[in-house]
BATI-267431 format. One record per atom (N, C-alpha, C): residue number from 1; atom name; x, y, z negated. Coordinates in nm, 2 decimals, padded with zeros to 4 digits, m for minus. Each point is the difference from the previous one (the first is absolute). Example, Ala and Ser with C-alpha at 12.3 -4.5 7.8 and 13.67 -1.06 7.14 Angstrom:
2
+-----+------+--------+--------+--------+
|  nr | atom |   east |  north |     up |
+-----+------+--------+--------+--------+
|   1 |    N |  01.32 | m00.57 | m00.78 |
|   1 |   CA | m00.09 |  00.12 |  00.00 |
|   1 |    C |  00.09 |  00.12 |  00.00 |
|   2 |    N | m00.04 |  00.11 |  00.07 |
|   2 |   CA |  00.09 |  00.11 |  00.00 |
|   2 |    C | m00.08 |  00.11 | m00.08 |
+-----+------+--------+--------+--------+
This chain:
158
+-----+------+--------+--------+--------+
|  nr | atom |   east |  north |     up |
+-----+------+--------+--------+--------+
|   1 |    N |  00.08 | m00.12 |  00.00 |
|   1 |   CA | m00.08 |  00.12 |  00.00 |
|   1 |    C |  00.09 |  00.12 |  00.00 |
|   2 |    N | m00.07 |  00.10 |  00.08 |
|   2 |   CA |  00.10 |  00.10 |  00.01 |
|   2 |    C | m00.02 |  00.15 | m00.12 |
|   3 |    N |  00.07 |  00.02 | m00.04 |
|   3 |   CA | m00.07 |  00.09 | m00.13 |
|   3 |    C |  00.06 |  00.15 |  00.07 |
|   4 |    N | m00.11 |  00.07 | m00.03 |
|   4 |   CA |  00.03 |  00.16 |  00.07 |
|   4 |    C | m00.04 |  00.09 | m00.14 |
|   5 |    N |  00.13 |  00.09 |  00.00 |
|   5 |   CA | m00.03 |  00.09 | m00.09 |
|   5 |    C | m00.01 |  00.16 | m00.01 |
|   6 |    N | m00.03 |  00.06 | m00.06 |
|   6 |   CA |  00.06 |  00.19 |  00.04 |
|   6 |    C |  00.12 |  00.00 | m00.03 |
|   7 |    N |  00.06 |  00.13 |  00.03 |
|   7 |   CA |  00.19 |  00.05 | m00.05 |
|   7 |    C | m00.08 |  00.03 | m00.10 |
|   8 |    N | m00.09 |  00.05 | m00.10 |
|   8 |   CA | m00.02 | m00.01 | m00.17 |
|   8 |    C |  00.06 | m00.14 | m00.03 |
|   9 |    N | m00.07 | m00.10 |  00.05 |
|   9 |   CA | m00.03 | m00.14 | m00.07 |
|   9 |    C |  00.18 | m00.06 |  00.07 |
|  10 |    N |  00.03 |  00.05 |  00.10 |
|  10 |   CA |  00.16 | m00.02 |  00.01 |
|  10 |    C |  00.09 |  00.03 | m00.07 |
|  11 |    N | m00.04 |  00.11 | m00.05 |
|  11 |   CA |  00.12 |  00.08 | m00.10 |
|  11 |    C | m00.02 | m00.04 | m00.10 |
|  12 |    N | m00.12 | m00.07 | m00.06 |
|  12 |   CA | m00.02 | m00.04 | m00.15 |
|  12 |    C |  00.07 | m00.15 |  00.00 |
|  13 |    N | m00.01 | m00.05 |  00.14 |
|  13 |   CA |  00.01 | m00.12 | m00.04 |
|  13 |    C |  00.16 | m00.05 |  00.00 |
|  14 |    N |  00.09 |  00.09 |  00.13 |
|  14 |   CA |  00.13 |  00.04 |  00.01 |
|  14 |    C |  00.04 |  00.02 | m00.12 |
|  15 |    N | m00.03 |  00.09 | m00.07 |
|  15 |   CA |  00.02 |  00.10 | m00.11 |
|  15 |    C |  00.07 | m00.16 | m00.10 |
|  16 |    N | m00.16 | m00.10 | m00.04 |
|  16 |   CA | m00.01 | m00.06 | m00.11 |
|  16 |    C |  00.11 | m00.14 |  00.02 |
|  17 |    N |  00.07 | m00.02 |  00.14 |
|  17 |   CA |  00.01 | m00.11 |  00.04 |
|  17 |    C |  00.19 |  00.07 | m00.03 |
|  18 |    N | m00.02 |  00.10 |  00.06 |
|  18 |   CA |  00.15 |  00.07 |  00.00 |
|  18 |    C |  00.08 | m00.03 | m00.16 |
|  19 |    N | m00.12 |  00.06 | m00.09 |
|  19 |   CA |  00.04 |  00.00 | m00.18 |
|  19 |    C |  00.02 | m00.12 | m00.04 |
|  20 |    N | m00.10 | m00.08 |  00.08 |
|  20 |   CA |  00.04 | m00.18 | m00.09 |
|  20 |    C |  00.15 | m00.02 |  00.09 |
|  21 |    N |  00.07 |  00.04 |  00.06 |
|  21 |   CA |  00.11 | m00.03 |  00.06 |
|  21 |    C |  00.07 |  00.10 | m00.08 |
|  22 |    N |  00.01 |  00.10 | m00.06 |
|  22 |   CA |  00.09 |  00.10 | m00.02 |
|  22 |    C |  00.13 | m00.07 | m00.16 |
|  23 |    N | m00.06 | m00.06 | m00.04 |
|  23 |   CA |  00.12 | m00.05 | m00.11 |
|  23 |    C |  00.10 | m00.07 |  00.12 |
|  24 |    N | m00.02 | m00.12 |  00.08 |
|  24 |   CA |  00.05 | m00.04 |  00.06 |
|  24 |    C |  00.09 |  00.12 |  00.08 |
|  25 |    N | m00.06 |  00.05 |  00.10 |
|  25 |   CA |  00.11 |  00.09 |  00.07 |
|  25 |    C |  00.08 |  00.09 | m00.07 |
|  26 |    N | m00.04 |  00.02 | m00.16 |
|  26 |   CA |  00.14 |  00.07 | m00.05 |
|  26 |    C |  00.11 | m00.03 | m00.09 |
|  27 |    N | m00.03 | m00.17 |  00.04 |
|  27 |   CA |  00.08 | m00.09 | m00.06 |
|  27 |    C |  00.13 |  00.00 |  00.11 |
|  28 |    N | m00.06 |  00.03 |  00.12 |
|  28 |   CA |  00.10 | m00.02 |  00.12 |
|  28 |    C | m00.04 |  00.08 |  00.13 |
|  29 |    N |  00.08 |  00.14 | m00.01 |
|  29 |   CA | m00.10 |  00.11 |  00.08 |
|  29 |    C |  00.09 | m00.03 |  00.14 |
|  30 |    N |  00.09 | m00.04 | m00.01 |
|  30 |   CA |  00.09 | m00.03 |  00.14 |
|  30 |    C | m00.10 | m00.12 |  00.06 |
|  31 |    N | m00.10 | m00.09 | m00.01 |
|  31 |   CA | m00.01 | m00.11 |  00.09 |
|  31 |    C | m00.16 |  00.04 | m00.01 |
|  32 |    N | m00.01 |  00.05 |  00.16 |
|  32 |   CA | m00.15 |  00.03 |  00.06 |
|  32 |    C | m00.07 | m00.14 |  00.00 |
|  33 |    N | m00.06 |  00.02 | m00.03 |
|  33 |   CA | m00.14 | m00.09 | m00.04 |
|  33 |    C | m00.17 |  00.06 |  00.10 |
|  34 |    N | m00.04 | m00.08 |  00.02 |
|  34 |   CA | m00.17 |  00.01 |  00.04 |
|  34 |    C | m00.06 |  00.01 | m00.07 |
|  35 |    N | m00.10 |  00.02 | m00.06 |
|  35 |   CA | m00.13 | m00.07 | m00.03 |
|  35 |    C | m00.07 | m00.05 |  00.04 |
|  36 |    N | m00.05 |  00.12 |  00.13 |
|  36 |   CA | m00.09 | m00.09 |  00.04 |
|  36 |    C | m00.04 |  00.17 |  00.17 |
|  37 |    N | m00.06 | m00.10 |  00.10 |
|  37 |   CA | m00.07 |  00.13 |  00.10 |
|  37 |    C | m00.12 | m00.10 |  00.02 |
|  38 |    N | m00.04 |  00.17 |  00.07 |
|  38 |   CA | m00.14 | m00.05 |  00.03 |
|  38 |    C | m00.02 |  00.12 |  00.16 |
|  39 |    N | m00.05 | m00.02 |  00.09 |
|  39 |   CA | m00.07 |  00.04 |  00.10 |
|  39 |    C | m00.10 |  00.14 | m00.02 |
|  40 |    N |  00.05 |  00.10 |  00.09 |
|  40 |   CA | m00.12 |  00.14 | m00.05 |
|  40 |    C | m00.03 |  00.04 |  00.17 |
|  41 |    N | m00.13 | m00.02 | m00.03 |
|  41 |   CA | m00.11 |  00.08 |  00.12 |
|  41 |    C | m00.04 |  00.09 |  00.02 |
|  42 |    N | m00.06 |  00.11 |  00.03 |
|  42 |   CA | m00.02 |  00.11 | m00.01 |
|  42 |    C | m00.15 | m00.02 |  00.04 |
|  43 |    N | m00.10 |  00.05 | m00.06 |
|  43 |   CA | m00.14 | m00.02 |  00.00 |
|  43 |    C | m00.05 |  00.10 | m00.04 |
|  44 |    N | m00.06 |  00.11 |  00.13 |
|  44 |   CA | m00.01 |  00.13 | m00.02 |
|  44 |    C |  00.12 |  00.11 | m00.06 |
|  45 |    N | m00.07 |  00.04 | m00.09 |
|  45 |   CA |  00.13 |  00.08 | m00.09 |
|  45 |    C |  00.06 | m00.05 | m00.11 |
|  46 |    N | m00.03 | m00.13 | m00.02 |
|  46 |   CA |  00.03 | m00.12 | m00.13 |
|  46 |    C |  00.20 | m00.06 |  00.08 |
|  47 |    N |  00.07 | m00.03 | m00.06 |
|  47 |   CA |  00.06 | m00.09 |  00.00 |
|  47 |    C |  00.00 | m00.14 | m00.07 |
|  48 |    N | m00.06 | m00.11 |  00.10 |
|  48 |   CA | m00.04 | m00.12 | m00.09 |
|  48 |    C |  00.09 | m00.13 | m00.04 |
|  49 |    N | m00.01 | m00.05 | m00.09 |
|  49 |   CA |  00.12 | m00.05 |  00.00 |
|  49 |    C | m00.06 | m00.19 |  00.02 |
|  50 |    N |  00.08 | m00.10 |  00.06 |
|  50 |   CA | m00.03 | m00.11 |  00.04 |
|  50 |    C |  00.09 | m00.10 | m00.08 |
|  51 |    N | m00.03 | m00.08 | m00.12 |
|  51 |   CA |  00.08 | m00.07 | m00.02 |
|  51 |    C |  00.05 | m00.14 |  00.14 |
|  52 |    N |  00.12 |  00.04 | m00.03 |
|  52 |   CA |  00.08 | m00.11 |  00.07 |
|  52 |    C |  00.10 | m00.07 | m00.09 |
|  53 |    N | m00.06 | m00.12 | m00.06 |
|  53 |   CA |  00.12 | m00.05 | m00.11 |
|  53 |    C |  00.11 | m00.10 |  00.08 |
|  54 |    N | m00.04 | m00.02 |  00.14 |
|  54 |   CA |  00.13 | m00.04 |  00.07 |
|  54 |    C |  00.09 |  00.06 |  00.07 |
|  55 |    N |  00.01 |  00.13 | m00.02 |
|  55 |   CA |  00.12 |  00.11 |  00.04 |
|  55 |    C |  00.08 |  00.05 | m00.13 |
|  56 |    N |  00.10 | m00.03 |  00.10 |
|  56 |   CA |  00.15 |  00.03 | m00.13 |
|  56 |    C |  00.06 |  00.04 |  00.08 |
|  57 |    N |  00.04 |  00.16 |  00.02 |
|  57 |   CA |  00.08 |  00.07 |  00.11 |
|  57 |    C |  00.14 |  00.00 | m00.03 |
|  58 |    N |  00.07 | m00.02 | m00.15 |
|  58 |   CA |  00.12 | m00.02 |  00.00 |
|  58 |    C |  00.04 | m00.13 |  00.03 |
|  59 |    N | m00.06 | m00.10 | m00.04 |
|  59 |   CA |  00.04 | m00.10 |  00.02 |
|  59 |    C |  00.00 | m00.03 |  00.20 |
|  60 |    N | m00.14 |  00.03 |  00.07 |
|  60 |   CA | m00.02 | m00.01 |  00.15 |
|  60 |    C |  00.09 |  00.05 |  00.06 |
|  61 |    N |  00.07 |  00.09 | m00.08 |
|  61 |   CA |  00.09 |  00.13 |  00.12 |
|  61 |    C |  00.16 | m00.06 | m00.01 |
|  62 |    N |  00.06 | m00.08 | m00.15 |
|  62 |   CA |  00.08 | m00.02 | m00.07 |
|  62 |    C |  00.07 |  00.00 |  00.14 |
|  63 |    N |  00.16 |  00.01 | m00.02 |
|  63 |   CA |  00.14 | m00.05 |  00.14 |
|  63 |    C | m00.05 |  00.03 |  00.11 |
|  64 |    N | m00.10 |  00.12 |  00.03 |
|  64 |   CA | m00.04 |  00.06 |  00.11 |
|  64 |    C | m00.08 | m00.13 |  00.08 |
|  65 |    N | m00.12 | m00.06 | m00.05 |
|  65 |   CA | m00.07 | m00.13 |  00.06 |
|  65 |    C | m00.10 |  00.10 |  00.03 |
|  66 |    N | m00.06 | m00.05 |  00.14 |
|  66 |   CA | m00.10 |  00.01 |  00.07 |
|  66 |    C | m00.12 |  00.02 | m00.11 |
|  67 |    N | m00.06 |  00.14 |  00.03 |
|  67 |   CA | m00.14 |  00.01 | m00.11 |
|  67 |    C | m00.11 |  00.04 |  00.08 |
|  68 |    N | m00.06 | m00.13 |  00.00 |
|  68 |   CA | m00.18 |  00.01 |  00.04 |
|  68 |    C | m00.10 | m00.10 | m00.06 |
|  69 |    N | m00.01 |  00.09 | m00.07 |
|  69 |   CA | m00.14 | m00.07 | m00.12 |
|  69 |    C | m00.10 |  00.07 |  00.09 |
|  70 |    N | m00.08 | m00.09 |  00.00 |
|  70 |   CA | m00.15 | m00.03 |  00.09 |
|  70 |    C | m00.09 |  00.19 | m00.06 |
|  71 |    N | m00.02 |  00.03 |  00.09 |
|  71 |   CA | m00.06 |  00.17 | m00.08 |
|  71 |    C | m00.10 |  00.00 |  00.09 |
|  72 |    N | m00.14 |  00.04 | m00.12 |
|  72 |   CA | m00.15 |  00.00 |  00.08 |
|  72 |    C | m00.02 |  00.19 |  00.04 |
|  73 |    N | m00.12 | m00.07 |  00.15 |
|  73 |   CA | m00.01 |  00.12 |  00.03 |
|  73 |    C | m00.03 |  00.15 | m00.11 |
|  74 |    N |  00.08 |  00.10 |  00.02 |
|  74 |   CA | m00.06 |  00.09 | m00.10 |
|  74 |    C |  00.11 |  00.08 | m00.09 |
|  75 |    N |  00.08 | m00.10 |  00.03 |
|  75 |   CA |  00.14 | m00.03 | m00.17 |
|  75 |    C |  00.08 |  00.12 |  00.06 |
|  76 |    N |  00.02 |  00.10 | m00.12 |
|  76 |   CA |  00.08 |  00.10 |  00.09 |
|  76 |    C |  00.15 |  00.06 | m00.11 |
|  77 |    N | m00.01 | m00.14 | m00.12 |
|  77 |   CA |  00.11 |  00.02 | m00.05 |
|  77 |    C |  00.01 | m00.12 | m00.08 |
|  78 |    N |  00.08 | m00.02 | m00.09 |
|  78 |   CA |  00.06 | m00.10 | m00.11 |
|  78 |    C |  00.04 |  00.10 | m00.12 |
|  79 |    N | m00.06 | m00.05 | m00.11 |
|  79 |   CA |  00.04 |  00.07 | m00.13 |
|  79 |    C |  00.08 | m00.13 | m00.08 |
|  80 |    N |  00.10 |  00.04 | m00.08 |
|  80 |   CA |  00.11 | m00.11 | m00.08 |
|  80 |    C |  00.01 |  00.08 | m00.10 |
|  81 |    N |  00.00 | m00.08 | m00.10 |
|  81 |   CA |  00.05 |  00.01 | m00.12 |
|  81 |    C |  00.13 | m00.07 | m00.07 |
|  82 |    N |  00.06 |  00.07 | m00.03 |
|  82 |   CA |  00.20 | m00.03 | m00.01 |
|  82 |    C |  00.03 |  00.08 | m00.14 |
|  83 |    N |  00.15 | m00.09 | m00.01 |
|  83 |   CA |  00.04 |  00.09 | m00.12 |
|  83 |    C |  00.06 |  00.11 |  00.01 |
|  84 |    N |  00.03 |  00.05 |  00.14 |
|  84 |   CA |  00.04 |  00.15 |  00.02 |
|  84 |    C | m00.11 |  00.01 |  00.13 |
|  85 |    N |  00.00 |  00.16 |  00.00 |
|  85 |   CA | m00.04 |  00.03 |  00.10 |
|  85 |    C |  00.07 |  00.04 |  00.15 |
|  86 |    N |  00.15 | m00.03 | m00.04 |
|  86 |   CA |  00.12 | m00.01 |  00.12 |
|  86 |    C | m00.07 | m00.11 |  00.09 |
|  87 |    N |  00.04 |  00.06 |  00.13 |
|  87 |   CA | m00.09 | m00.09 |  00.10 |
|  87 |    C |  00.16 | m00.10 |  00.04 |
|  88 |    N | m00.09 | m00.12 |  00.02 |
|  88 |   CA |  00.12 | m00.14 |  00.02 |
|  88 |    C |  00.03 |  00.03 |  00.09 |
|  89 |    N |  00.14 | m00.05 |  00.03 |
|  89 |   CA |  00.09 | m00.04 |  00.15 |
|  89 |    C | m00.11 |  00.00 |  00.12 |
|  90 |    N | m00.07 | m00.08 | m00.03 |
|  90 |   CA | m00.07 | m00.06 |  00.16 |
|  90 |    C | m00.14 |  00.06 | m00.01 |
|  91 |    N | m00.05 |  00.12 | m00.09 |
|  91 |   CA | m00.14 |  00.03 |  00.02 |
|  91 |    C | m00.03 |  00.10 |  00.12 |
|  92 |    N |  00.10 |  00.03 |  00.11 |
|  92 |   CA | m00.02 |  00.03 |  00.11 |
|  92 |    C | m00.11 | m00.06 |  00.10 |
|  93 |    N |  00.00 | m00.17 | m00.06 |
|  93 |   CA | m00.08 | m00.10 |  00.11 |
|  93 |    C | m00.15 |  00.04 | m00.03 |
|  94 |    N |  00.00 |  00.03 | m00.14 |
|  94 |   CA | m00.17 |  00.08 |  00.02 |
|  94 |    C | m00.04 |  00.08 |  00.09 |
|  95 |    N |  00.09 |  00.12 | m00.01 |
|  95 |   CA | m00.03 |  00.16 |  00.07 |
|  95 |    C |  00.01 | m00.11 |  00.14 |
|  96 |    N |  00.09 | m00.13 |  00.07 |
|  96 |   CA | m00.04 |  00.03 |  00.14 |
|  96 |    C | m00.10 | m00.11 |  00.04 |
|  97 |    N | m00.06 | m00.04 | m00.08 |
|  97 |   CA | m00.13 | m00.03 |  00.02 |
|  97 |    C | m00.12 |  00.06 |  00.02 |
|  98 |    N |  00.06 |  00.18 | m00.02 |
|  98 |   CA | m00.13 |  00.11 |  00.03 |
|  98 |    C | m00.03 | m00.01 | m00.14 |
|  99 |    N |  00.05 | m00.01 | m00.10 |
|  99 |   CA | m00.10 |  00.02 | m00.14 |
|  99 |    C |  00.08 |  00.05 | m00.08 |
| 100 |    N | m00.03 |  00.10 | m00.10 |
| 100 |   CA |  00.09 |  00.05 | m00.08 |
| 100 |    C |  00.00 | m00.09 | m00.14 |
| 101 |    N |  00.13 |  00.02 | m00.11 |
| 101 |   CA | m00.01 | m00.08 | m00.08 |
| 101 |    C | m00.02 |  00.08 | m00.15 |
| 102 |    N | m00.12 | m00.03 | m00.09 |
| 102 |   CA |  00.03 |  00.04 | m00.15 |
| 102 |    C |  00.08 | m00.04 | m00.08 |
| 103 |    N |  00.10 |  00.04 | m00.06 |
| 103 |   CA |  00.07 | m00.07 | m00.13 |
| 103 |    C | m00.05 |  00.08 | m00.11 |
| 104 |    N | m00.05 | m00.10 | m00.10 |
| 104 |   CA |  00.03 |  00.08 | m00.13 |
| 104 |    C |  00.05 | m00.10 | m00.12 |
| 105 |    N |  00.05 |  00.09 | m00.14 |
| 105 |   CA |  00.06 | m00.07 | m00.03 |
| 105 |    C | m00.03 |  00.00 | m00.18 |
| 106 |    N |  00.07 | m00.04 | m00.11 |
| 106 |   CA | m00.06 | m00.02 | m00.12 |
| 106 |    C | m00.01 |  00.13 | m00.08 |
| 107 |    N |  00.10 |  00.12 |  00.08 |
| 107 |   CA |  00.00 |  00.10 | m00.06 |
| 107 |    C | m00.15 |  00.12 |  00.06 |
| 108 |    N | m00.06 | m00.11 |  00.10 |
| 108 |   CA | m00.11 |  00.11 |  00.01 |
| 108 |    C |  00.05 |  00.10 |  00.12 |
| 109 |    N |  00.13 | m00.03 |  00.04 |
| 109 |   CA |  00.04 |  00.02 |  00.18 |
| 109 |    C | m00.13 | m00.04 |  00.06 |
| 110 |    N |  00.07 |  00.09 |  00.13 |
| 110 |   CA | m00.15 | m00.06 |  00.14 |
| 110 |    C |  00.07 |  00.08 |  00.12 |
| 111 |    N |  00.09 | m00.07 |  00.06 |
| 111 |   CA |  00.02 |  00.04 |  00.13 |
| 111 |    C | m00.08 | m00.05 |  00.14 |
| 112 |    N |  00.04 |  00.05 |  00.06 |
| 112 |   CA | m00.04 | m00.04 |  00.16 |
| 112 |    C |  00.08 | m00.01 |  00.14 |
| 113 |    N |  00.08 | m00.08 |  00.05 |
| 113 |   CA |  00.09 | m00.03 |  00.08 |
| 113 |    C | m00.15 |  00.02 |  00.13 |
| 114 |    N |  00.08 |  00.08 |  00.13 |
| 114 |   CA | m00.06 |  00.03 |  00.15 |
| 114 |    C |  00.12 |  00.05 |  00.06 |
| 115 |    N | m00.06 | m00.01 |  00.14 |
| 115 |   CA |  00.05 |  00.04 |  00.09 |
| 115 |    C | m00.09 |  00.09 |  00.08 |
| 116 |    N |  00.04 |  00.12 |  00.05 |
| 116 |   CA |  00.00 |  00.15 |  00.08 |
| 116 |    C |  00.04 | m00.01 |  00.07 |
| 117 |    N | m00.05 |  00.04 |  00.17 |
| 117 |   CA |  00.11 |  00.03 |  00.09 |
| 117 |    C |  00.12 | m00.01 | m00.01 |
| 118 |    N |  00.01 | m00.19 | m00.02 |
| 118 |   CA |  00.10 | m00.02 |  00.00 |
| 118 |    C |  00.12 | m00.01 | m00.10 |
| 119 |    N | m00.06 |  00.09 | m00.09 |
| 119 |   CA |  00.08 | m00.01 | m00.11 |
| 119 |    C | m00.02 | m00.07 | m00.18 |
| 120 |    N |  00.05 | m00.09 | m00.06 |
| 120 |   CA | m00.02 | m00.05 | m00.10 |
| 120 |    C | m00.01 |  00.15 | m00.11 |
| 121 |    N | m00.09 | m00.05 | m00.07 |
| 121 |   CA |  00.01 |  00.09 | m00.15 |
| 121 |    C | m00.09 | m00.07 | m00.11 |
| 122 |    N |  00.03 |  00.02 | m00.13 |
| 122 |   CA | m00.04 | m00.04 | m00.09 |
| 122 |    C | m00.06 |  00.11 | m00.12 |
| 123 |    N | m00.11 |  00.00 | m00.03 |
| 123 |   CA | m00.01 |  00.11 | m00.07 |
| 123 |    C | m00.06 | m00.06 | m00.12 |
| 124 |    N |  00.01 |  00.10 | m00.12 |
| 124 |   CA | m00.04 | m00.12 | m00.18 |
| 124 |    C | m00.12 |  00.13 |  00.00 |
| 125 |    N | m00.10 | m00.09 |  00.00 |
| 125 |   CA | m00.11 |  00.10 |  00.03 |
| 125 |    C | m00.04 | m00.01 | m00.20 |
| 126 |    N |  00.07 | m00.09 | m00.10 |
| 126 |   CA | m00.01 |  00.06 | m00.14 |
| 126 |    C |  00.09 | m00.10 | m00.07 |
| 127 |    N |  00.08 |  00.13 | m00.10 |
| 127 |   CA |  00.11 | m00.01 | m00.05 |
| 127 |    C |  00.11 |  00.06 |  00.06 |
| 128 |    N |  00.13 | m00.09 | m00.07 |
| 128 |   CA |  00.11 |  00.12 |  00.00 |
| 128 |    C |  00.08 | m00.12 |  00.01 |
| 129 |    N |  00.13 |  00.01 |  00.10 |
| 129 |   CA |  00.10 | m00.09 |  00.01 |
| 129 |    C |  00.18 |  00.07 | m00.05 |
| 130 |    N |  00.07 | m00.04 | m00.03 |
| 130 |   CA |  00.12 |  00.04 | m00.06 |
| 130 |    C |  00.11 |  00.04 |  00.07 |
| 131 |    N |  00.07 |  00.04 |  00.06 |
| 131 |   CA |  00.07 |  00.07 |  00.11 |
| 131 |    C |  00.03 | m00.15 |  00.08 |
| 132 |    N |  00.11 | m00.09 | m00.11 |
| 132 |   CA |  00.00 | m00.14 |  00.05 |
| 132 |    C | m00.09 | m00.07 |  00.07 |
| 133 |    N | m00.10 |  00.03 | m00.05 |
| 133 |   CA | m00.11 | m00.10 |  00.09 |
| 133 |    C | m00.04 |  00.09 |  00.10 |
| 134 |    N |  00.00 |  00.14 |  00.05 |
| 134 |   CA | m00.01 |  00.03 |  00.09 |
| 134 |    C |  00.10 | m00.05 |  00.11 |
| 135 |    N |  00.13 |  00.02 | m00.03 |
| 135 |   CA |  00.14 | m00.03 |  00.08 |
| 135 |    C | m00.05 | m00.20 |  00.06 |
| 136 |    N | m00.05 | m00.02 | m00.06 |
| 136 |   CA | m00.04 | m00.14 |  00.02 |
| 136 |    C | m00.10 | m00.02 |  00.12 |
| 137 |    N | m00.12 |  00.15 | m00.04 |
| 137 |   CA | m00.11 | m00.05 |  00.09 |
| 137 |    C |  00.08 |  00.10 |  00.14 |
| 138 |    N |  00.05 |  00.05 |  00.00 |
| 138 |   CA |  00.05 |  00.09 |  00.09 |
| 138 |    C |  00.04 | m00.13 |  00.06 |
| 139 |    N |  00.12 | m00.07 | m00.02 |
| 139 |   CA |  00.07 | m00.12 |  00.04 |
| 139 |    C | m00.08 | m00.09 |  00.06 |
| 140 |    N | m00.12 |  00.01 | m00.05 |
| 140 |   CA | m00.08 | m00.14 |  00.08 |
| 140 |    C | m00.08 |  00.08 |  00.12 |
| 141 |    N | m00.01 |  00.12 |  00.01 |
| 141 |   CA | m00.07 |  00.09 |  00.09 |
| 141 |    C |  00.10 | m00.02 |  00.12 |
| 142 |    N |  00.11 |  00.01 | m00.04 |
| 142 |   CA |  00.12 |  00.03 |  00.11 |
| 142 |    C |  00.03 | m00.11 |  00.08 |
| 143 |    N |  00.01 | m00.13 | m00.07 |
| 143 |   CA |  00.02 | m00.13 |  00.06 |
| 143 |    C | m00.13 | m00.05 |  00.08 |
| 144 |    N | m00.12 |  00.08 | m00.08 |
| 144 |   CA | m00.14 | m00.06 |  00.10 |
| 144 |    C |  00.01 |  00.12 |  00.13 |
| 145 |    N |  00.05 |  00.08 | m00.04 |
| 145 |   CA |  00.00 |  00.12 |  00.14 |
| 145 |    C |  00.07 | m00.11 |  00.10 |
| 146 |    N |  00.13 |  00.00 | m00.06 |
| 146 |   CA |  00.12 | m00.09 |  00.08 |
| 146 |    C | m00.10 | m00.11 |  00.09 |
| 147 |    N | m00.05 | m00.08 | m00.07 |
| 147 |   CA | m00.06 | m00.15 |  00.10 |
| 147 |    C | m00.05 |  00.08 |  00.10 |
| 148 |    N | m00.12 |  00.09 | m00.04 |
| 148 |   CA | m00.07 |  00.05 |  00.06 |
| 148 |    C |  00.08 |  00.05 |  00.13 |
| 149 |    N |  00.06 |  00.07 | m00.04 |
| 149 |   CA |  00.07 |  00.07 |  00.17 |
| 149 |    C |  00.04 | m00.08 |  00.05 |
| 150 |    N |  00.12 | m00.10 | m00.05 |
| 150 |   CA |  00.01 | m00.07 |  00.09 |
| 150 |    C | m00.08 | m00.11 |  00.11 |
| 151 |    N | m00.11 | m00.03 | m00.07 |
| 151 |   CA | m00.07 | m00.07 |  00.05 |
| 151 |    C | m00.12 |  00.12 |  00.12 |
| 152 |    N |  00.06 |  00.09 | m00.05 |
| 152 |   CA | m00.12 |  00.12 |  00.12 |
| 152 |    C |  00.13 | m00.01 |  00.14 |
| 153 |    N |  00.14 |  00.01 | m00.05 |
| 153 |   CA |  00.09 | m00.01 |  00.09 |
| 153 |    C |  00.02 | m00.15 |  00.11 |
| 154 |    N |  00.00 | m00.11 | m00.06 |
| 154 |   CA | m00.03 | m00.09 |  00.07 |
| 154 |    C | m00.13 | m00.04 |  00.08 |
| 155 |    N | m00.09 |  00.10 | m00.08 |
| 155 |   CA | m00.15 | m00.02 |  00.11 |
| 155 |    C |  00.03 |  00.06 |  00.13 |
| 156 |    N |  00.05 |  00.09 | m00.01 |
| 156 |   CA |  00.03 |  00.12 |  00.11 |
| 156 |    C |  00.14 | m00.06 |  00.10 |
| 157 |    N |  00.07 | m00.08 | m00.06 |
| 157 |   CA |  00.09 | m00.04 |  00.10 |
| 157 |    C | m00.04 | m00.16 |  00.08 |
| 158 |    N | m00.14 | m00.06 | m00.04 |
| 158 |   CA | m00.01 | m00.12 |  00.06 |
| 158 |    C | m00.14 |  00.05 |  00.11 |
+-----+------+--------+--------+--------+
């Protein structure tokens, strides 16, 4: 059964799932962890959210493996819940499936990983990151820019 919720009933439930995880991630804030994603639709002016308890985007994307989990008409992002809100090595394979990605995290972070004309950016639409964790997310922006061209460069030369 497919369970659909509001971003209220997302955030509450993000929120409560994030805290039962939060002793754990500050036992060990270096090793990213999931919890858990779920699928968000957009239904009118609502963002709705789709549980999918067989998507695991760190794990799917892990050593740069091919990521396509089965996505129903409508789906116009993935929301994750992690123990940072630093977006992983390989969460590029979301944005090029056309869908942007939520992270949030135990501290009540909430970013959003997209792509613009072309260009990657990440914005923490609540909370506050530490200069370090910015130099990080900067870092994963620059290596997802990096695929990205090059792979706009190889389209153009075949």
């Amino acid at each position: 059964m497919t369970l659909r919720l509001s971003m209220l009933s997302l955030a509450a439930l993000g929120g409560a799932t994030l805290i039962a995880a939060a002793p754990a991630a500050a036992n060990n804030q270096r090793e990213l962890r999931e919890i858990r994603c779920d699928m968000l639709e957009q239904d009118r002016a609502r963002l709705v959210t789709i549980e999918a308890p067989g998507l695991h985007v760190l794990d799917q994307t892990a050593n740069d493996r091919q990521f396509a989990p089965a996505i129903p008409r409508g789906v116009i992002g993935i929301s994750c819940g992690r123990t940072s809100v630093i977006p992983a090595a390989w969460d590029d394979k979301v944005v090029a499936l056309g869908l942007f990605l939520m992270i949030g995290d135990p501290a009540g972070r909430l970013g959003s990983l997209e792509i613009d004309n072309g260009r990657y950016r990440f914005r923490l639409m609540r909370g506050e990151v530490q200069p370090e964790e910015q130099a990080q997310i900067d870092a994963r922006i620059q290596a997802y820019q990096s695929r990205f061209d090059e792979a706009q460069r190889r389209n153009v030369q075949q």
